[in-house]
C-alpha positions, 0 to 999 in steps of 0.5 A: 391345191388352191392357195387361201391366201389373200393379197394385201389390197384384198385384206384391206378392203375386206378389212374395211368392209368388216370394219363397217359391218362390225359398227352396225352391229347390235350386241345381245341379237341372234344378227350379232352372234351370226356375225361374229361367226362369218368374221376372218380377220384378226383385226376385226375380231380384235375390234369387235371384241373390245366393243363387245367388253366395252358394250358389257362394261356400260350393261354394268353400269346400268346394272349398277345403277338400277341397283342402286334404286332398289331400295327406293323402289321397295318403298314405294312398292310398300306405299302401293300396296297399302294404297290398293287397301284403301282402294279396295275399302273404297271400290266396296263404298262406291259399289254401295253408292252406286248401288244406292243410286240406282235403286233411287233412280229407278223409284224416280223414274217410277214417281215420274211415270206415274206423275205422267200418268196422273197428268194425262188423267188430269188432262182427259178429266179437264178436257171432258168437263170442259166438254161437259160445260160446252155441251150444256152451254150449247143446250143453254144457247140453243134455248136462250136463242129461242126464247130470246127470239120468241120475246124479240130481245134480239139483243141477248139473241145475238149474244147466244148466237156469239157464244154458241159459235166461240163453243163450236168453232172450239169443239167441231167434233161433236153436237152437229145436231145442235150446230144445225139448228143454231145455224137455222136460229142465227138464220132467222135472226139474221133476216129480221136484223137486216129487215128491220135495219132497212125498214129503220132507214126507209123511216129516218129512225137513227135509234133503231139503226143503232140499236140493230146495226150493233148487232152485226157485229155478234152475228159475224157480218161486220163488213156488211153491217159497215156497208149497210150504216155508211149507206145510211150514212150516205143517204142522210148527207144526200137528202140534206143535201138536197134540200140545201141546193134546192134552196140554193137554186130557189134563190139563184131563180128569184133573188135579183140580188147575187149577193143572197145566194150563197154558195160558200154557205151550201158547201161548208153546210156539205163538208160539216155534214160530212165530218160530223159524220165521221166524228159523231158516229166513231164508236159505231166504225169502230166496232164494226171493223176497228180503224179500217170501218173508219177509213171506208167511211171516209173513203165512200163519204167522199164519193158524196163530196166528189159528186154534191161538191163538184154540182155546188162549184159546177152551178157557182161557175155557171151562176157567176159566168166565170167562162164568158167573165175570162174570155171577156178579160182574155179578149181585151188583153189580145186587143189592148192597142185596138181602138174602140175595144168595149170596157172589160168587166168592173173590178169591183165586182170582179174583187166580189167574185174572188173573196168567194173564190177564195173562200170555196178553195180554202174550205175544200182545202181545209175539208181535205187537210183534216181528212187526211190528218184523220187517217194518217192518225190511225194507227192499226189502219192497213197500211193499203188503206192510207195511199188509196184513201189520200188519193180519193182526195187528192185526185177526185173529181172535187179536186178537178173541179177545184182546178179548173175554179182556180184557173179562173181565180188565177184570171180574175186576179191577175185583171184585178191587179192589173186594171187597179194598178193601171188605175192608180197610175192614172190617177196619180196625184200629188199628196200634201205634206208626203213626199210621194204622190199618191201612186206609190202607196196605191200600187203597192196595197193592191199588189200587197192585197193580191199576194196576199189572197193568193197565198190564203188559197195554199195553192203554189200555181195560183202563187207562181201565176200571180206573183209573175203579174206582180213582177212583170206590172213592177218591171214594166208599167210601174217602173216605166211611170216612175222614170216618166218624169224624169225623161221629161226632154229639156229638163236642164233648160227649165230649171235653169230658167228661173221663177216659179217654174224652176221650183215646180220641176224641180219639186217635181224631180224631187218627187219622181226621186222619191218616188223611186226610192220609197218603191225600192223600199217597199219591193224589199218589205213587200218581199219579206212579208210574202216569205213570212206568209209562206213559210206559215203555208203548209204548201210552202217549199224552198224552191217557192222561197227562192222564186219570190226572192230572185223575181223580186230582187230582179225588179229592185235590181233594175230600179237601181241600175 
């Protein structure tokens, strides 16, 4: 028989294991009853026990206290089933409302379908009367394009013609009958406009260009109509033209004198014509193709300048033999220390030839800054337009030309300035109650009056080329003639010698001072005045500034060292 009993280690731990097991456990489950039937020990189901009766006693207390809040409970029970009566009364009144609004919604949506409907009704009515209209108004165009043109009021036949053609590109659907025999009508119309037009030109008549050159704006042709009037254009300011240079080489075959010929004259006649006819016939580019009609005129009037201008400077420069003129002045200036060199050419008449170079740049200057300005005040121009039109002015044959003339200026000043301030040296003398001789005020008028004619040609390489001839007669010959004096050798010996010699040095050395110091006076005023000058000059820049100044201040630098 197999004993039952434990052995004291054995119980202990079976003790605690129960004792861990009896922890965990959940009072009130099948898990805790089951438990409860596998313990064995005492202890344990002691323990067990009190936590069961401990468990049971805090169920009383919360038996208790739910307990106590029935009274509250019933209160509030009592509020919520008055509360559900109410709810009731207003589920009923929203089930109304919600009915209501339902049924209004629906009418709404009734009301707007057939609004919807009316509409479109409307729509197709309108649409079908307008059709109407146009059908009539086409019928009404077709005749009046027929009649106009049985009557030749070309006038109104154009205006059929712009109306019928607003009509059919609106309704391209319909009336393909009537489109055949407009287009046929706007043919015709077509043809007599542009022969007549040509006839008008071949006669000169302005009036009835005028009168047939606005009509190609309701026939739809503007760019041609714009080509053909700027044409014309063209053709008048050659033919007049024409007669001006044929005059012109009229006098230059028969006049003995060259001053009769005048060739500033022939070319401002060309620039005004041009520009009279940009300004005089303004409307008509307009309406032709807007500020773009202008800027094509410009652009092809040009043309006429390039070629009738660049004919005028070519024969200028032929006639006054600007050529043979500067190699003769470029020949002398390599053979200035040869003797038996012939004369150069005589500066006075050089001076002539400058004034009237002068004046030829300044006016194609002018005629190609006012161009210019036109365009740029277009505002609704292409912006393609604007760099292709300022670069047929500012690199076209006229411009070239222009170039070439004043390379010539640039030699024909330089000599001028030269041989006059040579002269002026030579011929230096002294001046009564001055205490200068007469050299001083001489050189500096020529080099004031060269500067001055070069700055009037806004050209900043005729500026540079003279401004450097200025400075280097300054630094060389002048100043060499100004210190002249006072290197005379054995100056200390003559004036201690005593007598009237003694007073003629020394008046002389006192003069040579003067000399010195009024020129550096007149280096710096001569300065001021240049920048003053160029600064009004549109061509004027700082670098410009700054190139007067430094060559200038080098030449009254080396005078006071």
């Amino acid at each position: 028989m197999i004993s039952r009993e434990m052995s004291p280690a054995s119980r202990g731990s079976s003790e605690d294991l129960q004792n861990d097991e009896s922890s965990a456990v959940k009072f009130g489950t099948a898990d805790a009853l089951a438990y409860v039937r596998t313990l064995t020990d005492v202890g344990a189901m002691t323990r067990l026990l009190h936590e069961c009766i401990a468990y049971q006693r805090a169920l009383d207390v919360d038996l208790d206290s739910l307990l106590s809040q029935r009274t509250d409970l019933d209160k509030h029970l009592l509020q919520l089933q008055k509360s559900a009566e109410v709810l009731d009364i207003v589920k009923a009144d929203s089930d109304h409302m919600l009915s209501n609004v339902r049924s209004t919604s629906d009418l709404a949506d009734q009301v707007s379908r057939k609004v919807r409907e009316l509409d479109l009704a409307q729509s197709r009515v309108n649409d079908t009367l307008l059709r109407i209209d146009a059908i009539v108004d086409r019928n009404n165009c077709l005749d009046g394009v027929k009649t106009a043109l049985d009557e030749e009021n070309f006038e109104a036949a154009a205006k059929f013609v712009q109306r019928f053609v607003e009509i059919d590109n609106k309704y391209k659907d319909s009336g393909s009958d009537q489109r055949e025999q407009l287009l046929t009508a706007k043919k015709q119309l077509e043809g007599i406009v542009k022969k007549r037009v040509l006839a008008a030109v071949d006669q000169r008549d302005h009036g009835t260009i005028l009168r047939f050159i606005k009509l190609y704006s309701p026939l739809g042709i503007e760019e041609e109509g714009l080509q053909v009037y700027v044409g014309y254009l063209k053709k008048v300011i050659g033919m007049r033209w024409r007669m001006e240079y044929d005059n012109l080489v009229e006098l230059m075959e028969q006049s003995q004198d060259q001053n009769q010929v005048n060739f500033v004259g022939c070319l401002t006649n060309l620039f005004k014509d041009i520009v009279l006819a940009i300004e005089e016939n303004d409307e008509i580019l307009r309406g032709l193709c807007g500020e773009d009609g202008i800027v094509y005129a410009i652009c092809e009037l040009q043309e006429e300048c390039d070629s009738r201008g660049c004919l005028i400077l070519k024969k200028y420069m032929e006639y006054r033999k600007l050529g043979k003129l500067s190699a003769e002045i470029n020949t002398q200036n390599k053979n200035l220390l040869n003797v038996g060199v012939s004369e150069g050419p005589d500066p006075r008449e050089v001076e002539l030839y400058l004034e009237e170079i002068l004046s030829l740049m300044q006016l194609g200057e002018d005629y190609t800054e006012f161009m210019v300005s036109k365009i740029k005040s277009l505002s609704s121009v292409d912006p393609a337009l604007v760099p292709r039109a300022t670069k047929a002015f500012r690199s076209g044959s006229f411009s070239k030309v222009v170039q070439e003339i004043t390379g010539f200026y640039v030699i024909l000043e330089g000599f001028f300035m030269v041989e006059n301030v040579r002269k002026a040296i030579r011929i230096d003398e002294y001046v009564p109650d001055s205490l200068t001789t007469s050299m001083v005020d001489d050189v500096f008028y020529v080099l004031q009056s060269c500067l001055r004619r070069a700055i009037s040609t806004s050209n900043i390489s005729s500026v540079i080329a003279v401004l450097s001839s200025a400075s280097s007669l300054l630094s060389n010959e002048y100043q060499e003639a100004l210190q002249q004096k006072t290197r005379e050798p054995n100056l200390g010996a003559k004036l201690f010698l005593g007598g009237v010699g003694v007073q003629k040095t020394g008046t002389e050395i006192a003069t040579a001072l003067n000399n010195m110091d009024v020129s550096s006076e007149y280096v710096l005023k001569l300065k001021h005045e240049i920048e003053e000058q160029c600064a009004e000059m549109i061509f004027c820049r700082y670098s410009l500034h700054q190139l007067i100044g430094r060559r200038l201040n080098l030449v009254y630098l080396s005078w006071a060292i």
